[in-house]
C-alpha positions as CSV (number, residue, x, y, z in Angstrom):
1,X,-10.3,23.4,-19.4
2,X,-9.0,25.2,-22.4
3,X,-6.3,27.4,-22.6
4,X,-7.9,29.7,-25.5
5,X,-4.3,30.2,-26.6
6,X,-5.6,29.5,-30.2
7,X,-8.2,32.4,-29.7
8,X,-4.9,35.1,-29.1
9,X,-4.6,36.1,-32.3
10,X,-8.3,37.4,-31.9
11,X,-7.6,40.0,-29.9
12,X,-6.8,43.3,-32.4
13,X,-6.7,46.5,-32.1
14,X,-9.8,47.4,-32.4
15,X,-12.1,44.5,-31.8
16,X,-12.0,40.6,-31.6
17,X,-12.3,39.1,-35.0
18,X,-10.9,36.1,-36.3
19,X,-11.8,32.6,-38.1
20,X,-15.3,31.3,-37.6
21,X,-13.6,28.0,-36.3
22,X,-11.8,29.9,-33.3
23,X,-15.5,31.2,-32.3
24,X,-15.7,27.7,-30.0
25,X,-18.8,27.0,-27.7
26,X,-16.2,26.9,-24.3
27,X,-14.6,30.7,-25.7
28,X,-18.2,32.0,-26.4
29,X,-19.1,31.3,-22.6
30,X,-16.0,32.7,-21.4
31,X,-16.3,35.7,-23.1
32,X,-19.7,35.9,-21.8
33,X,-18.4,35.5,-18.1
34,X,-15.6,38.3,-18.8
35,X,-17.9,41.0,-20.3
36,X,-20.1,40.2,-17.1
37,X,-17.3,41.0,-14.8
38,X,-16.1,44.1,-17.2
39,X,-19.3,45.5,-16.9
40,X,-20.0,44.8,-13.1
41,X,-16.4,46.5,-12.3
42,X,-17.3,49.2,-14.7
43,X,-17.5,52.8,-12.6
44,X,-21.8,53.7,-12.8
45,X,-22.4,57.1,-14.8
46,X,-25.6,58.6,-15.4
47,X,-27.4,58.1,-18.0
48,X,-26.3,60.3,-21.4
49,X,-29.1,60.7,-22.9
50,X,-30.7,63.5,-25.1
51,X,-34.4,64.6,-23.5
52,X,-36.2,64.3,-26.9
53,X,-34.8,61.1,-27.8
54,X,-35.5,59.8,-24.3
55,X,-38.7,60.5,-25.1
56,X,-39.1,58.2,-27.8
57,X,-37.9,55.1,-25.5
58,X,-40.5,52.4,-25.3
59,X,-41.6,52.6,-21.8
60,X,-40.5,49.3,-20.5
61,X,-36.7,50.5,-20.6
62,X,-38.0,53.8,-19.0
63,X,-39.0,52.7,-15.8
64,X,-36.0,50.3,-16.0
65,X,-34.2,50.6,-12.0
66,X,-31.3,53.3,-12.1
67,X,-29.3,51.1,-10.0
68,X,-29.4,47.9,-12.4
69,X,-26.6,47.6,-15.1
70,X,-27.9,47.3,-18.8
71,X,-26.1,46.6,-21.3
72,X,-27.9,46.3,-25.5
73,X,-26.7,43.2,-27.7
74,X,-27.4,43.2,-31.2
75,X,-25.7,41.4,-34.2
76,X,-25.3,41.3,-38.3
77,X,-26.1,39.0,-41.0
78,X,-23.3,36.7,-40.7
79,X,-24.1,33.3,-40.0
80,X,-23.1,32.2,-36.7
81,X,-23.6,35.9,-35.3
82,X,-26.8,35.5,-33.8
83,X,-25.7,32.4,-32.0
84,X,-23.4,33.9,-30.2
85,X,-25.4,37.2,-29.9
86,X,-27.8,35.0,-27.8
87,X,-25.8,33.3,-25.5
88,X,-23.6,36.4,-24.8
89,X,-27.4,37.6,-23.6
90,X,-28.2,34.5,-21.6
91,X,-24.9,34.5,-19.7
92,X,-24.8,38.5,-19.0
93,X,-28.4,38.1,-17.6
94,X,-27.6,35.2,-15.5
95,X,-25.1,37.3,-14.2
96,X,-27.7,39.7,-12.7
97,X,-27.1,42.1,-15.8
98,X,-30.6,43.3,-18.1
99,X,-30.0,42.9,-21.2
100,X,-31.6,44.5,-24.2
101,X,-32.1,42.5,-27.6
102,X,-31.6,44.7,-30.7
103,X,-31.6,41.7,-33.0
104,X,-30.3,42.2,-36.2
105,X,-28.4,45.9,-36.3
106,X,-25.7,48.1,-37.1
107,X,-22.9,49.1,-35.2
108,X,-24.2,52.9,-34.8
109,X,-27.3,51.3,-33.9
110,X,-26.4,49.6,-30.8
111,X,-24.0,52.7,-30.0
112,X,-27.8,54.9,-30.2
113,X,-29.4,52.8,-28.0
114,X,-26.4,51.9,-25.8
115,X,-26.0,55.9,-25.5
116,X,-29.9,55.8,-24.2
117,X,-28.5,54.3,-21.1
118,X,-25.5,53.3,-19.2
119,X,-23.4,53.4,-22.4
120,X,-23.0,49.7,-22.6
121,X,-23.4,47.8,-25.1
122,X,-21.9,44.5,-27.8
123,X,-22.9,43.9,-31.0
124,X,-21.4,40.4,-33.0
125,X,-20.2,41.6,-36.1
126,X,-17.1,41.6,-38.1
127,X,-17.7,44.3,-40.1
128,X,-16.5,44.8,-43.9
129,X,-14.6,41.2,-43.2
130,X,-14.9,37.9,-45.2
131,X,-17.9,35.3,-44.9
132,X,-15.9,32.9,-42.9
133,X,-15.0,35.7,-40.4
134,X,-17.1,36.5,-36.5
135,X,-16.5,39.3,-34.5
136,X,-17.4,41.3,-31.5
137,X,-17.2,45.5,-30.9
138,X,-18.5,46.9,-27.6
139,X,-18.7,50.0,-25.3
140,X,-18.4,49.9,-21.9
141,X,-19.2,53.5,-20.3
142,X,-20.3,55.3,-23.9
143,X,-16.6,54.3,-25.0
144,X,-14.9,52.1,-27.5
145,X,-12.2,49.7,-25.9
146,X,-8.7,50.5,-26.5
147,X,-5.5,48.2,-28.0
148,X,-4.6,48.1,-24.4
149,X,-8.6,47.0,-23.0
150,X,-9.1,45.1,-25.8
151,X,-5.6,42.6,-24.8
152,X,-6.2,43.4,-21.1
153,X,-9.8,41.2,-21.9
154,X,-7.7,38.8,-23.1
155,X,-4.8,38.3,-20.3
156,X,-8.3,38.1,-17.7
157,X,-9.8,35.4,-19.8
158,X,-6.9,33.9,-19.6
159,X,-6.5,34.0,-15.9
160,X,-10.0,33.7,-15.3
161,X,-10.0,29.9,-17.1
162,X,-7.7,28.7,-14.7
163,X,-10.1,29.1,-12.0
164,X,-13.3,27.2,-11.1
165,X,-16.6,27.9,-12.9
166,X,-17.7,28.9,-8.9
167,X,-15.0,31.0,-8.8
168,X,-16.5,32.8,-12.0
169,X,-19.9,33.5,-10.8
170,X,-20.9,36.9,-10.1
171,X,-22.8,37.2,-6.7
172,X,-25.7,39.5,-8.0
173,X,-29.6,39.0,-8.1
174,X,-31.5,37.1,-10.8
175,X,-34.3,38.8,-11.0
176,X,-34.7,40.2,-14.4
177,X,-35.7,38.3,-17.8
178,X,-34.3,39.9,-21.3
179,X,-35.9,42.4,-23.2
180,X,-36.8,41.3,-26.7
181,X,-37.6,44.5,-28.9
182,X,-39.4,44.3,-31.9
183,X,-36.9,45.2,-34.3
184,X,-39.7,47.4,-36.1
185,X,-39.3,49.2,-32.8
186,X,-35.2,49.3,-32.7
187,X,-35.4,50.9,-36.0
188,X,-38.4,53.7,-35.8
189,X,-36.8,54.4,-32.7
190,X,-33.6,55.5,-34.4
191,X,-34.9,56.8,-37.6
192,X,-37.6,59.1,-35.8
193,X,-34.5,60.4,-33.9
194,X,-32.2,61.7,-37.4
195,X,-35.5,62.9,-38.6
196,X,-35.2,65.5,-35.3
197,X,-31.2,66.2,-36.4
198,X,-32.5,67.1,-39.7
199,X,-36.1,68.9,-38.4
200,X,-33.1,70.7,-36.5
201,X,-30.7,71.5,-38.7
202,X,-33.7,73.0,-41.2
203,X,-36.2,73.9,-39.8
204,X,-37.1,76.7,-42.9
205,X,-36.0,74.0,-45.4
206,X,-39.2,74.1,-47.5
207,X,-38.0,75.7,-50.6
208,X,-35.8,72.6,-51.9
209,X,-38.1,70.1,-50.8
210,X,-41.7,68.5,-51.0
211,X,-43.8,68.4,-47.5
212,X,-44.3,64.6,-47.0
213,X,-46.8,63.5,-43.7
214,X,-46.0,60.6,-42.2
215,X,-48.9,60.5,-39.0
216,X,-50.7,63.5,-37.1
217,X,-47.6,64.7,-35.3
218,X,-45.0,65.2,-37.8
219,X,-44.3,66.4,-40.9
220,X,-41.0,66.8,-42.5
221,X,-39.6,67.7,-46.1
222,X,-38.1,65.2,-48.3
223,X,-34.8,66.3,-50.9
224,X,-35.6,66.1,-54.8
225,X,-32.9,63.5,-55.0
226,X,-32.6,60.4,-57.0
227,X,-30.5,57.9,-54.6
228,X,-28.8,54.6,-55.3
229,X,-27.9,52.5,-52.1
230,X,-25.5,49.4,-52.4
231,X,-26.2,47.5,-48.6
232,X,-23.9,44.6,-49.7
233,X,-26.1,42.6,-48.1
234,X,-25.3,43.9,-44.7
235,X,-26.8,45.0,-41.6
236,X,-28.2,48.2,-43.3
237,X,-30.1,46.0,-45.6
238,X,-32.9,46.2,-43.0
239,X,-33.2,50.0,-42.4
240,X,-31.7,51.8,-45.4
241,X,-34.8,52.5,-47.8
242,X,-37.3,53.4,-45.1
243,X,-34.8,55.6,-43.5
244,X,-33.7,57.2,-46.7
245,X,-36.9,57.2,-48.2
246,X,-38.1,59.7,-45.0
247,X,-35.8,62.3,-47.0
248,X,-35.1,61.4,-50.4
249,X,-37.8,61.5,-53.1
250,X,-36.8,58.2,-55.1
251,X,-34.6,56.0,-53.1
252,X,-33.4,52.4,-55.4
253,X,-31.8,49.5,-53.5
254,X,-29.2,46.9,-54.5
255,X,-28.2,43.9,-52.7
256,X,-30.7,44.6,-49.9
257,X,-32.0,41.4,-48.4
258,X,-29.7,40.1,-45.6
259,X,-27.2,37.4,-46.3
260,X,-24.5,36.2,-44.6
261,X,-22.8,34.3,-47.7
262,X,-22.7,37.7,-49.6
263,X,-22.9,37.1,-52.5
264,X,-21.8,40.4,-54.6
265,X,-18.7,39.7,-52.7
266,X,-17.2,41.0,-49.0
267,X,-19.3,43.6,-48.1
268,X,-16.5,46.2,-48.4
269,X,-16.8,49.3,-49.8
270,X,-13.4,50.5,-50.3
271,X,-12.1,47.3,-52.3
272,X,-11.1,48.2,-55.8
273,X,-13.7,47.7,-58.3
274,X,-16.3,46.6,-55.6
275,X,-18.6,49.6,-56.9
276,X,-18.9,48.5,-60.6
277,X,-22.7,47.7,-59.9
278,X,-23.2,51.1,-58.2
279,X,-21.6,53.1,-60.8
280,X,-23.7,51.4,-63.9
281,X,-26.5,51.7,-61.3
282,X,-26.4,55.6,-61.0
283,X,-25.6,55.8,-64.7
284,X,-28.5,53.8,-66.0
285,X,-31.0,55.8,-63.3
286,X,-29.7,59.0,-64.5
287,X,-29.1,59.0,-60.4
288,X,-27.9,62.1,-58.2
289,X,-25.7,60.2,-56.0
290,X,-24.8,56.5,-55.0
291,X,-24.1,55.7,-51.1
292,X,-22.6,52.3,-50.5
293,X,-22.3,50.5,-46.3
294,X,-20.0,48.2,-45.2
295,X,-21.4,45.3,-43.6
296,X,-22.1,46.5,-40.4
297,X,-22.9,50.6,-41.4
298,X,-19.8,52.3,-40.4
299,X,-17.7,53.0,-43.7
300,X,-19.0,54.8,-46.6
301,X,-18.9,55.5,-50.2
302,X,-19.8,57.9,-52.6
303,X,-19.9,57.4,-56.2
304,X,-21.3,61.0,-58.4
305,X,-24.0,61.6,-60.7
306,X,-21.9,60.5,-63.8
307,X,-20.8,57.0,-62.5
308,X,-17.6,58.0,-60.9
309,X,-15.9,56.8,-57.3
310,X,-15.6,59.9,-55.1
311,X,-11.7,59.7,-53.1
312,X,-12.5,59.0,-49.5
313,X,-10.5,62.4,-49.6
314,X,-12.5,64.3,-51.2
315,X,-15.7,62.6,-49.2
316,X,-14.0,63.5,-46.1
317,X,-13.3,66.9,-47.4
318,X,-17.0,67.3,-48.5
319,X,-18.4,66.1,-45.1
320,X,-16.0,68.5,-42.9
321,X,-17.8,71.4,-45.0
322,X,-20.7,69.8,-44.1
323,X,-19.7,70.0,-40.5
324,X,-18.0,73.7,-40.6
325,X,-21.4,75.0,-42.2
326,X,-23.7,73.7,-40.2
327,X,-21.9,73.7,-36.6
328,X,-24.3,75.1,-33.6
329,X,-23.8,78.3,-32.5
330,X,-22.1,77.7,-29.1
331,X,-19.1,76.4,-31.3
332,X,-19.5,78.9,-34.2
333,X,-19.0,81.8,-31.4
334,X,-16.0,80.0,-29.9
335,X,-12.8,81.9,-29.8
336,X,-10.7,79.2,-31.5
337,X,-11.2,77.7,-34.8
338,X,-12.6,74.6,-35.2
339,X,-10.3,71.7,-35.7
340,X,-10.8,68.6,-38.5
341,X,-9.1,65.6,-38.1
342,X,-7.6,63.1,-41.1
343,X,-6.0,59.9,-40.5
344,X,-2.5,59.9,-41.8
345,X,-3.3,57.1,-45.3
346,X,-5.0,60.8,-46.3
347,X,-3.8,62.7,-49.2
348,X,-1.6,65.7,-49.1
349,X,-4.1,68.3,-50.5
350,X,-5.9,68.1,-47.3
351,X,-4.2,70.2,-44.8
352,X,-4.4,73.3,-47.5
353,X,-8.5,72.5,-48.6
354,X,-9.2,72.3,-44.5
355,X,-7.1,75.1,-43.8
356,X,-8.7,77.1,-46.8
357,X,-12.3,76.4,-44.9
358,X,-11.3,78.5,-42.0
359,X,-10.3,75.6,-39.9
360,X,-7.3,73.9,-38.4
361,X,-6.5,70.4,-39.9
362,X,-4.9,68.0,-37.3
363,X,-3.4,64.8,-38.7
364,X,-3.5,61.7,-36.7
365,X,-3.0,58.1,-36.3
366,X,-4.9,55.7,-38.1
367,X,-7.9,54.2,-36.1
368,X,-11.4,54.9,-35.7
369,X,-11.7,54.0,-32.3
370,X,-8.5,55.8,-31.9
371,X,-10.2,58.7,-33.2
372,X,-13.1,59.0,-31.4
373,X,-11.4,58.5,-28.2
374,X,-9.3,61.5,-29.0
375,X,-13.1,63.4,-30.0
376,X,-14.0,62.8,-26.3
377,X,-11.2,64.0,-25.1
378,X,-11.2,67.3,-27.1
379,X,-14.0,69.3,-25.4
380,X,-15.9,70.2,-28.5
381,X,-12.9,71.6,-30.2
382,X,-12.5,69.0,-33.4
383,X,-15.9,69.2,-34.8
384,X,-15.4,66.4,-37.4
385,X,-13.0,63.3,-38.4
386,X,-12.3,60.9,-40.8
387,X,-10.4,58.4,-42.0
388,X,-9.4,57.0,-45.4
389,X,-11.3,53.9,-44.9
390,X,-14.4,55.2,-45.2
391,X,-15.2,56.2,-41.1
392,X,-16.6,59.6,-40.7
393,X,-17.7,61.2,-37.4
394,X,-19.5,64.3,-36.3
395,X,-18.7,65.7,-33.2
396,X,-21.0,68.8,-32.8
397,X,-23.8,67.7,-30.7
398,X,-26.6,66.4,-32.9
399,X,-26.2,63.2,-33.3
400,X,-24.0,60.0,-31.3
401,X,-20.6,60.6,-31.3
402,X,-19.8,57.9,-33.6
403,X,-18.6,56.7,-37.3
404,X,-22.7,56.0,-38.8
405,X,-22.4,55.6,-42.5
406,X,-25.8,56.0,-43.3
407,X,-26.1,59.7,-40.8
408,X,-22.8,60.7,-42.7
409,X,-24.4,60.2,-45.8
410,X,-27.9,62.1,-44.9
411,X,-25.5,65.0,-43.7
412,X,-24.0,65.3,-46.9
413,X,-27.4,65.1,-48.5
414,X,-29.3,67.4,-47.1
415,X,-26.3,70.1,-47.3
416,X,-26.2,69.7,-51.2
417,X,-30.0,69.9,-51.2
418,X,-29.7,73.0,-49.1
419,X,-27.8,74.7,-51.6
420,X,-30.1,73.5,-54.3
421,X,-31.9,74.9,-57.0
422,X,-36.0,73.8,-57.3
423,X,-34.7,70.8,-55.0
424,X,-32.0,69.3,-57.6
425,X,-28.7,69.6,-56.3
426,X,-26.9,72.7,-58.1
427,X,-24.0,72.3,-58.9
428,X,-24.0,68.7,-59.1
429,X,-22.0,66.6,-57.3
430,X,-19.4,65.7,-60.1
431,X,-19.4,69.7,-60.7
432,X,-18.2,70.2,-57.0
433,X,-15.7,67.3,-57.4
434,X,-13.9,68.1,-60.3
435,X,-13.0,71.7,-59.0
436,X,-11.3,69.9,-56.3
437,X,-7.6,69.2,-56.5
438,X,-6.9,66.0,-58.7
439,X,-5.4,63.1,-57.1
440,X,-3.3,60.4,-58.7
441,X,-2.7,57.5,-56.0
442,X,-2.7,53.9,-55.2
443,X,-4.9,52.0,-53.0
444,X,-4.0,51.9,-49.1
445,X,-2.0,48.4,-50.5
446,X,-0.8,45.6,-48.4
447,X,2.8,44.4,-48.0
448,X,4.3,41.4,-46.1
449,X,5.8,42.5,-43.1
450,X,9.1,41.6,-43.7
451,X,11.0,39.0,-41.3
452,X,13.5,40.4,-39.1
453,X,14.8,38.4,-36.4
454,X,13.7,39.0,-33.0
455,X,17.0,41.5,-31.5
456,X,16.5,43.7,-34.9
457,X,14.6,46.6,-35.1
458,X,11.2,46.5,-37.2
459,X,11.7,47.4,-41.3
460,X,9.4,50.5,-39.7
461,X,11.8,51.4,-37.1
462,X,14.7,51.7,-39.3
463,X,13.1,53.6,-42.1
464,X,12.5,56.3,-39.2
465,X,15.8,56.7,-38.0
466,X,17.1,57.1,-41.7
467,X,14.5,59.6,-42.1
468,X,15.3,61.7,-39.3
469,X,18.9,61.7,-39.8
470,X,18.4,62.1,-43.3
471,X,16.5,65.2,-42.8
472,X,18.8,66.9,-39.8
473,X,21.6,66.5,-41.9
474,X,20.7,67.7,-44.7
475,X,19.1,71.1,-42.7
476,X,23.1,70.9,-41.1
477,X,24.5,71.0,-44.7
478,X,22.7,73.3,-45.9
479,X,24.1,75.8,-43.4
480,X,27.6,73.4,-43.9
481,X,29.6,73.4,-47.4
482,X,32.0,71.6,-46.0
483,X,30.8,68.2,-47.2
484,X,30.7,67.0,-50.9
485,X,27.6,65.8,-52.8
486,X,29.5,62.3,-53.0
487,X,31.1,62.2,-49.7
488,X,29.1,59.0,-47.6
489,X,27.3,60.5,-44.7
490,X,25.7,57.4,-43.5
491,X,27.5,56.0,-40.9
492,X,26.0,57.2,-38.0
493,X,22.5,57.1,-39.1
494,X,21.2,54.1,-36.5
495,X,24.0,55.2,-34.4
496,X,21.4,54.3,-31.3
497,X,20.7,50.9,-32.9
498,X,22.3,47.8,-31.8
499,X,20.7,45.5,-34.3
500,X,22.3,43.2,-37.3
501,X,20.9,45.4,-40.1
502,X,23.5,46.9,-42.3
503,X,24.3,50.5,-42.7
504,X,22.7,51.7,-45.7
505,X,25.5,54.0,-47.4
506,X,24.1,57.1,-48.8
507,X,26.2,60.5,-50.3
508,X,24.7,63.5,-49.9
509,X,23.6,64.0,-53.4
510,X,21.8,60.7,-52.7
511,X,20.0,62.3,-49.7
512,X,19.0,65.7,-50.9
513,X,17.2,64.0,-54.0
514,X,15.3,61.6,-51.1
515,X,14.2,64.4,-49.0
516,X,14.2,67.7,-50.8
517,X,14.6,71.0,-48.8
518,X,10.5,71.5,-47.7
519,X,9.9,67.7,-47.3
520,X,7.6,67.4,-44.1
521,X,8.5,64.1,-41.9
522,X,5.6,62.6,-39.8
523,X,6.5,59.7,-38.0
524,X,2.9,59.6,-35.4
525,X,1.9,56.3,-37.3
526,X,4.9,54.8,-39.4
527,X,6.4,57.4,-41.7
528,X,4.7,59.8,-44.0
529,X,6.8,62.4,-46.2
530,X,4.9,65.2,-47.4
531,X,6.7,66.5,-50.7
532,X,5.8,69.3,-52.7
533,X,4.5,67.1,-55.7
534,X,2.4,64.6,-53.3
535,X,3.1,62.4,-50.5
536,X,4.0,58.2,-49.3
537,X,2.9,56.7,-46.1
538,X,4.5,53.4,-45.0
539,X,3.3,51.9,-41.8
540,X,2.4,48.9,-40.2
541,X,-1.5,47.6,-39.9
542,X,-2.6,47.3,-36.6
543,X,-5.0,44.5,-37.3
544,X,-2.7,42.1,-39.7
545,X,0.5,41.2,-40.3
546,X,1.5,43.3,-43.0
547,X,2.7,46.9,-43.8
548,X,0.5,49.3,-45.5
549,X,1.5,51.9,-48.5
550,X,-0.2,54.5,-49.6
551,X,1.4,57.1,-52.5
552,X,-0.4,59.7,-54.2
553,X,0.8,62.6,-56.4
554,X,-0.4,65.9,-58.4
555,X,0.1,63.8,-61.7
556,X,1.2,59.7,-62.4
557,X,4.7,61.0,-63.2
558,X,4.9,62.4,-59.8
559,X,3.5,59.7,-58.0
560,X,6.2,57.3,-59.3
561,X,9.0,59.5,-58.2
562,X,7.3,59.2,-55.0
563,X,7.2,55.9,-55.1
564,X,10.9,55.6,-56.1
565,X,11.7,57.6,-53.6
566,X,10.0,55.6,-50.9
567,X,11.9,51.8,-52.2
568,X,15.4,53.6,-52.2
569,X,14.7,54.4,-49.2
570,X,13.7,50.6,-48.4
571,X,16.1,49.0,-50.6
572,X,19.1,49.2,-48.3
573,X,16.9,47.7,-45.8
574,X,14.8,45.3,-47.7
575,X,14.8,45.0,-51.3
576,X,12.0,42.4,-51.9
577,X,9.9,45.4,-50.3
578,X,11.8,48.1,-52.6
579,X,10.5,46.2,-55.8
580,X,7.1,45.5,-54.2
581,X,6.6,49.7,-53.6
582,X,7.6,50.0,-57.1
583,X,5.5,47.8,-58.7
584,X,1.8,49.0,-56.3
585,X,-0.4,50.4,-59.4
586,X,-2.1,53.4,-59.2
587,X,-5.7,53.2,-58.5
């Protein structure tokens, strides 16, 4: 039998994603076989479901047995995905396990339905990656695996190969066939379920709107907004313009029919110069706003009414005012102040904007299944998150706790049309942008992880250590003359490291130009010093092999201080990295 040691490097951080070639017929039916036995061992909850959603279930799934373990499978456009969509399905249901079909979906879509039941749930997808990439994401008990799950699944598959396909089966009934739903159904289902956010969230809203009637038992207002939606040819290629078109008055589409070659190119938002077509599209359409999804609907971005890509800062600054605004009473009346959380890539203008909104901005690691983990676990008290790379989720009870692009971007609709004039939104959305703080700054850029042999320290770990010495010393000296600005205090800077790398030598002069008196140190993900002038982040990915850098300053002749700042203090360690921070252009 196969060893699936080739398959290893699958296994990330935050899902399984790799080369098509790796997706093999034998690792496809042992991946089957393990999320059978992960969901069997699984502890049973009840179901987490909102009543008036629940409603809405077709009644097959309604009078589905309490007792039996279901578990929703859905896919994207990519080819190859639906494949192994359906034998993921075959296998689980073999295994006395009912399994829902979603067909063709997003990511938040199978988290909606999965959140109608047990909280289980897989959809094959490998989201804003290349053509020639597969993947799978999944939830087992309404959560997203961990690093630690996710390599755990891999160290069982492992084991569990060894043995005998007997030895695999599951002793459980087959009595149950799969449930095929009308994908027509999968996604009224979920749209008739935002329309109640929204029917929630307004209810009065008639002033900045048109009444639109869609049957005999609703009727709901749509914005005065002229939309432009980029689907890259992804999963929300499907269910973008009728869902948008429930709320926005004129909704145009690009690169909406499903294909897995994509075309227009990876179906990734954030990519430099990926939003060319959107921006001439809003431009030419005299358009209030353009929305662009990653391929499977769980990154966005915004480009404004004159043509112009909004920061993922300033979107996730937006989108927390969203949430602070509209938050329902029981956390408006709470005692503390709400919290929003930034991933650390963000720029250093946030803490002050979030703080300036009444609430308490909480940096974090970067991650959105990190994230949302830590939203679970914070009893209602962080209201919203984001993240550079486009992942933005609402935690105040409306909606599924979890990063949907296209519910983000209805959120942040509908509050500019609340605050509209005759329905138009007023000021625009350029208007709102440029009295934000500017922001000069390079793309989250990729680095090689530099080579460092297997007793040394990481080029991560040592930049750390120089940083927090650098900084305790120089708070010492500052309440200490006795040293001079040239006298070497670097000798006992990796005094607790035993590896090969040389000492960097480094006079005090040297230092205090590094990390001015008021520089902020975060080392939660990497390092990140915070100056006055801007800020540098330098970390390494969690799903490659590579370092990411980030720099951003108040003008471009701050950020390339910062950026000199950040190779000097490379360059003792590395200094094909020092040259390569220096050269990163800003965006």
């Amino acid at each position: 039998m196969p060893s699936f040691a080739t398959q290893q490097s699958l296994f990330r951080a935050y899902d399984i994603r790799g080369s098509h070639q790796h997706f093999t017929t034998d690792f496809i039916e042992a991946m089957a076989h393990a999320f059978a036995h992960l969901y069997h061992a699984s502890p049973r909850h009840p179901i987490q479901c909102d009543l008036k959603n629940r409603a809405l279930m077709p009644n097959v799934i309604q009078n589905t047995d309490s007792e039996q373990i279901i578990v929703v499978i859905g896919y994207d456009v990519r080819c190859g995905s639906d494949t192994i969509a359906q034998k993921l399905a075959t296998i689980l249901t073999q295994c006395g396990i009912q399994v829902i079909q979603l067909g063709l979906i997003t990511t938040p879509m199978m988290v909606f339905w999965a959140e109608q039941h047990h909280g289980h749930g897989i959809v094959v997808t490998a989201s804003h990656s290349a053509k020639d990439i597969l993947g799978i994401k999944w939830l087992v008990n309404h959560q997203s695996p961990s690093s630690e799950d996710i390599q755990t699944l891999y160290q069982e598959l492992a084991i569990r190969n060894t043995l005998s396909k007997s030895s695999n089966a599951i002793d459980a009934p087959i009595n149950n066939k799969q449930i095929n739903l009308p994908i027509e159904q999968v996604g009224r289902v979920y749209t008739d379920a935002i329309v109640q956010v929204f029917k929630q969230l307004y209810p009065y809203n008639n002033q900045a709107s048109i009444t639109h009637t869609t049957d005999s038992r609703q009727t709901f207002s749509k914005l005065y907004l002229v939309v432009v939606i980029d689907c890259m040819h992804g999963a929300t290629s499907n269910i973008a313009q009728h869902l948008f078109e429930r709320f926005c008055q004129d909704v145009i589409m690009l690169n909406d029919i499903p294909n897995g070659h994509f075309p227009t190119g990876n179906p990734d938002p954030t990519e430099p110069h990926r939003l060319k077509q959107l921006q001439q599209s809003v431009v030419t359409h005299q358009a209030d706003i353009g929305i662009a999804f990653d391929g499977d609907g769980d990154r966005l971005m915004i480009v404004d009414n004159n043509g112009k890509v909004v920061t993922p800062d300033h979107l996730l600054y937006l989108l927390a005012q969203v949430a602070l605004t509209e938050r329902p009473n029981f956390l408006t009346d709470s005692q503390l102040p709400s919290q929003i959380l930034f991933d650390i890539k963000c720029c250093h203008h946030l803490p002050k904007l979030i703080t300036e909104l009444g609430a308490t901005a909480v940096m974090s690691k970067t991650g959105s299944s990190l994230i949302r983990r830590r939203l679970q676990q914070s009893n209602n008290q962080i209201i919203f998150a984001g993240e550079l790379s486009g992942h933005f989720i609402f935690n105040d009870g409306y909606f599924i706790l979890y990063d949907d692009a296209m519910y983000a971007a209805l959120r942040l609709l509908h509050w500019l049309g609340h605050t509209a004039n005759n329905g138009k939104i007023s000021p625009n959305l350029a208007t709102i942008i440029h009295g934000l703080p500017v922001i000069v700054s390079t793309a989250d850029h990729y680095l090689p992880l530099p080579e460092t042999a297997l007793t040394d320290c990481s080029i991560v770990e040592r930049l750390i250590r120089l940083c927090l010495y650098l900084q305790q010393l120089i708070k010492a000296t500052s309440l200490n003359s006795t040293h001079t600005e040239h006298q070497p205090i670097i000798d006992c800077a990796v005094s607790e490291c035993t590896c090969s790398a040389k000492r960097p030598y480094i006079t005090l002069q040297q230092a205090q130009y590094l990390l001015p008196v008021g520089t902020k140190l975060s080392c939660i993900d990497g390092v990140r010093l915070d100056f006055s002038h801007g800020f540098g982040v330098l970390r390494q990915s969690n799903t490659s092999h590579n370092l990411t850098a980030r720099f951003a300053g108040d003008s471009i002749e701050d950020l390339k201080d910062i950026q000199a700042k950040f190779a000097a203090l490379c360059h003792p360690f590395d200094e094909d990295l020092a040259a390569q921070i220096i050269a990163i252009l800003p965006e």
